[in-house]
C-alpha positions in Angstrom: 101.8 47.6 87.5 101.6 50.2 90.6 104.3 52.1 89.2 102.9 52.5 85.9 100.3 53.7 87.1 101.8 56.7 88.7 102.7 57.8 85.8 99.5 57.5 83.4 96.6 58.5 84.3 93.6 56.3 83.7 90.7 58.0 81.1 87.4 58.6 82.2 85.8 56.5 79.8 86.9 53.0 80.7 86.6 51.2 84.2 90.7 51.3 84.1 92.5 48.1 84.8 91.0 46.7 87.5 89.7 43.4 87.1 86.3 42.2 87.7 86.5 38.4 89.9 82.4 37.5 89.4 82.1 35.6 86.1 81.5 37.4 82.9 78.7 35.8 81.7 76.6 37.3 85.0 76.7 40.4 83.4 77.9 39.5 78.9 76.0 37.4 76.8 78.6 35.8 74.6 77.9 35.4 70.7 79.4 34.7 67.9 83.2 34.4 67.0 84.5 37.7 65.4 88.1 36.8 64.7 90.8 34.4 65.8 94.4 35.2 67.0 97.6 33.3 67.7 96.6 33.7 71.9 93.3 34.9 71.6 89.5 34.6 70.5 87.3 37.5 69.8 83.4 37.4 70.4 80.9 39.9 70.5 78.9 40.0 73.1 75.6 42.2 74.5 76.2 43.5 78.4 72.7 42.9 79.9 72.7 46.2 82.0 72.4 48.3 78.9 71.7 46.2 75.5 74.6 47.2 74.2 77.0 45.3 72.1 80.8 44.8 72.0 83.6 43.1 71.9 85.3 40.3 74.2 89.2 39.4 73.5 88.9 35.9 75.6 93.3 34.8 76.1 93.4 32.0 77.6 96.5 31.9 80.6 98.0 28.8 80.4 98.8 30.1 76.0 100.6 33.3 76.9 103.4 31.9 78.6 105.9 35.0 77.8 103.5 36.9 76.2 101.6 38.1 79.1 103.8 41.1 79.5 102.3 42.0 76.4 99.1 42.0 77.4 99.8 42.8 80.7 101.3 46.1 79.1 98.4 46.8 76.5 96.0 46.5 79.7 98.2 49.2 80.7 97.9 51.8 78.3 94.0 50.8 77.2 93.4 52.0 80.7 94.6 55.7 79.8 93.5 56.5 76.6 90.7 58.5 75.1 90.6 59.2 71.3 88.2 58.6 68.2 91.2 56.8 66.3 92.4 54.6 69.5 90.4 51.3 70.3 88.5 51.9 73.5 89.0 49.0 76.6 85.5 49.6 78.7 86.4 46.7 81.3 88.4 43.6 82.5 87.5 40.2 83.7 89.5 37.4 85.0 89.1 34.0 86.5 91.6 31.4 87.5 92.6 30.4 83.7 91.2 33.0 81.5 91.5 37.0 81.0 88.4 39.3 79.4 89.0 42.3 77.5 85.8 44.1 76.9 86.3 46.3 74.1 84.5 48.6 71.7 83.2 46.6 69.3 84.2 47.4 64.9 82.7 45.6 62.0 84.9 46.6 58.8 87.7 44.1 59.8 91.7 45.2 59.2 92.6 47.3 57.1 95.7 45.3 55.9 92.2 43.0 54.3 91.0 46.0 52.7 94.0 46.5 51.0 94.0 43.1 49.8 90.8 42.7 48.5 91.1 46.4 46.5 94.7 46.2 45.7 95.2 50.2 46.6 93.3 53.0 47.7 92.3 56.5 45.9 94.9 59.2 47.0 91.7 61.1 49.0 90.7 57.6 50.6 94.6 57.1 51.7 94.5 60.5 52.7 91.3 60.2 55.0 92.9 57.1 56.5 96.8 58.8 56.9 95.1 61.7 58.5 93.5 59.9 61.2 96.7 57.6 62.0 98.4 61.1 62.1 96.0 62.3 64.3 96.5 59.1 66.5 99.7 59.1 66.9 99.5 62.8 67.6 97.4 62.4 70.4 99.2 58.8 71.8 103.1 60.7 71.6 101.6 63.7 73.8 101.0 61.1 76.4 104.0 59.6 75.9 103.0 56.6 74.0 105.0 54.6 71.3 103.2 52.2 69.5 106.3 50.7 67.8 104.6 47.8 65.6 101.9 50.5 63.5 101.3 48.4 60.8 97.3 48.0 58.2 97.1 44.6 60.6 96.8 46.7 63.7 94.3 49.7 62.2 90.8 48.4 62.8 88.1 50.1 60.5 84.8 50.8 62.4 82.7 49.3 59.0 82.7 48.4 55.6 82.0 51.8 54.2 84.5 53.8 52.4 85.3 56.4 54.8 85.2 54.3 57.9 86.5 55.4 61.7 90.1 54.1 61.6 91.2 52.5 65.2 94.6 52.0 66.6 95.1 48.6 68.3 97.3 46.0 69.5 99.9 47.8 72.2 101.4 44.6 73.1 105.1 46.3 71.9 104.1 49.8 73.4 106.1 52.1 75.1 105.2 54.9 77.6 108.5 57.2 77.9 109.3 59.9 80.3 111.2 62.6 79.4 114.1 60.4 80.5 114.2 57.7 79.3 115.4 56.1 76.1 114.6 53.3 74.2 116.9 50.9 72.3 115.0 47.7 72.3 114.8 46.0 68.9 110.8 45.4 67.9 107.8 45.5 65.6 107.5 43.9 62.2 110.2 43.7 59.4 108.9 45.6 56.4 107.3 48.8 58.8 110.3 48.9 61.5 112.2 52.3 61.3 116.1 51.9 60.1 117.2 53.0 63.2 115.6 50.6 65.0 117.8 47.9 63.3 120.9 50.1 63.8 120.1 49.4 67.4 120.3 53.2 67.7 118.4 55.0 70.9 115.0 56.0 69.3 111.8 57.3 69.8 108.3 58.8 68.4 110.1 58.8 65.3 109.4 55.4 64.7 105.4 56.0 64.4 106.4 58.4 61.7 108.5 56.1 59.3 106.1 53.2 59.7 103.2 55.7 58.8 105.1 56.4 55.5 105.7 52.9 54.6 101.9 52.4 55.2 100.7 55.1 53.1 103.2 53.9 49.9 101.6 50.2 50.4 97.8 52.2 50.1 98.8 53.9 47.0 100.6 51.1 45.2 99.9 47.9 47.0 104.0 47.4 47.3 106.0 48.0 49.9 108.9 50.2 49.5 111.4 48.0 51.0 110.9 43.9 50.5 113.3 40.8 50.1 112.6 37.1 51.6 116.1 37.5 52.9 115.7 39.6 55.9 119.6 40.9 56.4 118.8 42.4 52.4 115.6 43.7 53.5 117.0 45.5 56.8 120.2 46.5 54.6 117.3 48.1 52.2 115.6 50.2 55.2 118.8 51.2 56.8 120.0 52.7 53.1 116.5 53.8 52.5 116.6 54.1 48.8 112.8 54.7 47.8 111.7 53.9 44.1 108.4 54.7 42.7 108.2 52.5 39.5 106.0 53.9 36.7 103.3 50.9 36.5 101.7 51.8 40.2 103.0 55.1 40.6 102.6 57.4 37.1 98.8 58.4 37.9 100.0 59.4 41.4 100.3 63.0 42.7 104.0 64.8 43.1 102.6 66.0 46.4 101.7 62.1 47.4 105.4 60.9 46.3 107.0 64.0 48.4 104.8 63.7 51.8 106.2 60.0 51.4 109.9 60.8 50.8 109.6 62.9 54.3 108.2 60.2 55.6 111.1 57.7 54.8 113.9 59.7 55.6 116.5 57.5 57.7 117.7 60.2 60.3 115.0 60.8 62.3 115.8 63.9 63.2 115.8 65.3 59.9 112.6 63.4 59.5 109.0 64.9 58.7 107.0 65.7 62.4 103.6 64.2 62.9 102.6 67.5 63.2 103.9 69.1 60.2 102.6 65.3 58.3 99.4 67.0 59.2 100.0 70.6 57.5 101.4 68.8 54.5 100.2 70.4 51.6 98.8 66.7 50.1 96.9 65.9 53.7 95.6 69.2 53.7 94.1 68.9 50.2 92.9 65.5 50.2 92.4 64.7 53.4 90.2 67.6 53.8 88.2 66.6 50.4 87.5 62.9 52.0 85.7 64.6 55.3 83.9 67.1 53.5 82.9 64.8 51.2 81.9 61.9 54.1 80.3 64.9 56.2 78.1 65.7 53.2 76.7 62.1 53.0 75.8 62.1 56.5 73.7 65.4 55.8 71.8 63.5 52.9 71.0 60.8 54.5 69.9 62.4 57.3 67.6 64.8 54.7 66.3 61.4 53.4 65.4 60.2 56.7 63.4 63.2 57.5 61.6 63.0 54.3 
C-alpha cells in the first residue's frame, strides 16, 4: 500500500485510508439494510458527531479470501478522489474480522434497475446520464485511473428523480497507470469489455470509452449491441464489432445518437472517439445541455414556491 501511495495523492475530503481500531458503533449508529452483495452488506447509518447520515459497506474478512486485493485496491483509489460523479469514501474502520467503509450515502439504487423497470431512457435523459460518466471518466483518466468494469450495475443514482446525480463505484478491477506502464490483464464483464481486451492486446483509457458506448446503446434500446449465451460467439462479436441498429428500437432515434455510438464502438482504440471530443459531440452538446437546463430550471421553481 506505501507505494501506492507515493504515487496518488489522497483528496481533501476523505480521512484517506487509514483505518480507525475503536469500534464503529462508538461513533455510527447502524440502521437499516440498504443492499446486499456477494462479500458485503450495506447499511446506512447516522455518525453521532454531526447527525448526518451515510452509508456503511460492512465485508466481512474471513468471505474475501482472494478478493481482498480488490478491496484493498478500491480503498486505494477511494482515498484520492474528489468528483461530483465519483462515489465519496469519508472513512475506514476495522476490527479483528470485519472492515467498514463509510461512504456517501445515494437513494435511487443502480442504474442497471432503472433501466429495467423503464425499458430505455429518452435520448436527453441518456444524454444527461452519458455526460456525467464522460465527465467521470474525464476527471478519473487525468489521475490516471482506469475503471475497467464501467458498467449501469456500477453507476449509483443519488435519487429516484429523473435527472438524478450519477456516481461511479465499485474500483475493485481499477487501475492507476504511470506514464509507464502498460496493462494487458484480461478483466471486467463480458458484454461491456473493450475488444482489445479480449485480444489480450496492451490497452488503456480506451477501455472506459468503448464500455461507455455499449452503455449508452443499452439506454436507448434496452439491447445490447453485442450478446450470445455462448461466450467465444459473443467475444468473436466485440472483437469484429459489427453494430446493428434494428428498426423496432432504433427508427424514432436520432442520426446524431446512432453516430456518437458508432465512435464509441470502434475496435481500434486508437482510431476511437476521445472522452473529450464524446463530450463536444454534437448529440451531448445538444441534449445533454437541454437535460441541465431543463433540471436547473426546476430547482429555480421550486425554490420560487418555497419562498412563496
Amino acid at each position: 500500500m506505501n507505494k501506492f501511495f507515493r504515487r496518488l495523492k489522497p483528496s481533501k475530503k476523505n480521512k484517506g485510508t487509514q483505518k480507525q481500531k475503536k469500534p464503529i458503533e462508538k461513533y455510527y449508529e447502524l440502521g437499516e439494510v440498504l443492499g446486499q452483495g456477494t462479500f458485503s452488506t450495506v447499511k446506512k447509518a447516522i455518525d453521532k458527531r454531526t447527525g448526518l447520515p451515510w452509508a456503511i459497506k460492512i465485508l466481512p474478512k474471513s468471505g474475501l479470501n482472494e478478493n481482498f486485493k480488490l478491496v484493498e485496491n478500491e480503498i486505494e483509489i477511494l482515498s484520492t478522489v474528489d468528483h461530483p460523479n465519483v462515489i465519496r469514501m469519508h472513512e475506514i474502520f476495522e476490527t479483528t474480522d470485519k472492515i467498514y467503509i463509510v461512504m456517501e450515502i445515494v437513494t435511487g439504487g443502480e442504474l442497471f434497475d432503472r433501466i429495467e423497470r423503464l425499458d430505455h431512457l429518452t435520448e436527453q435523459e441518456s444524454a444527461y446520464l452519458i455526460k456525467k460518466i464522460l465527465n467521470a471518466l474525464k476527471y478519473l483518466h487525468s489521475k490516471g485511473i482506469v475503471h475497467r468494469d464501467l458498467k449501469p450495475e456500477n453507476l449509483l443514482l443519488s435519487d429516484n428523480t429523473k435527472y438524478a446525480e450519477i456516481k461511479l463505484t465499485d474500483f475493485g478491477l481499477s487501475k492507476v497507470m504511470s506514464d509507464q506502464d502498460v496493462m494487458k490483464t484480461a478483466c471486467g464483464t463480458p458484454i461491456y469489455v473493450a475488444p482489445e481486451i479480449l485480444s489480450r492486446k496492451i490497452y488503456g483509457p480506451q477501455v472506459d470509452v468503448w464500455s461507455t458506448g455499449i452503455i449508452l446503446y443499452v439506454l436507448l434500446s434496452g439491447c445490447a449491441p453485442f450478446y450470445d449465451e455462448n461466450l467465444p460467439v459473443l467475444f468473436n462479436k466485440i472483437k469484429r464489432g459489427k453494430i446493428h441498429f434494428p428498426s423496432q428500437e432504433w427508427e424514432n432515434i436520432s442520426e446524431s445518437a446512432k453516430d456518437l455510438i458508432r465512435k464509441f464502438l470502434i475496435v481500434d482504440p486508437l482510431r476511437r472517439i476521445t472522452v473529450e471530443d464524446a463530450l463536444n459531440h454534437e448529440w451531448i452538446l445538444k441534449n445533454g445541455d437541454y437535460a441541465e437546463e431543463k433540471l436547473s430550471m426546476f430547482e429555480f421553481l421550486l425554490e420560487e414556491s418555497e419562498e412563496d
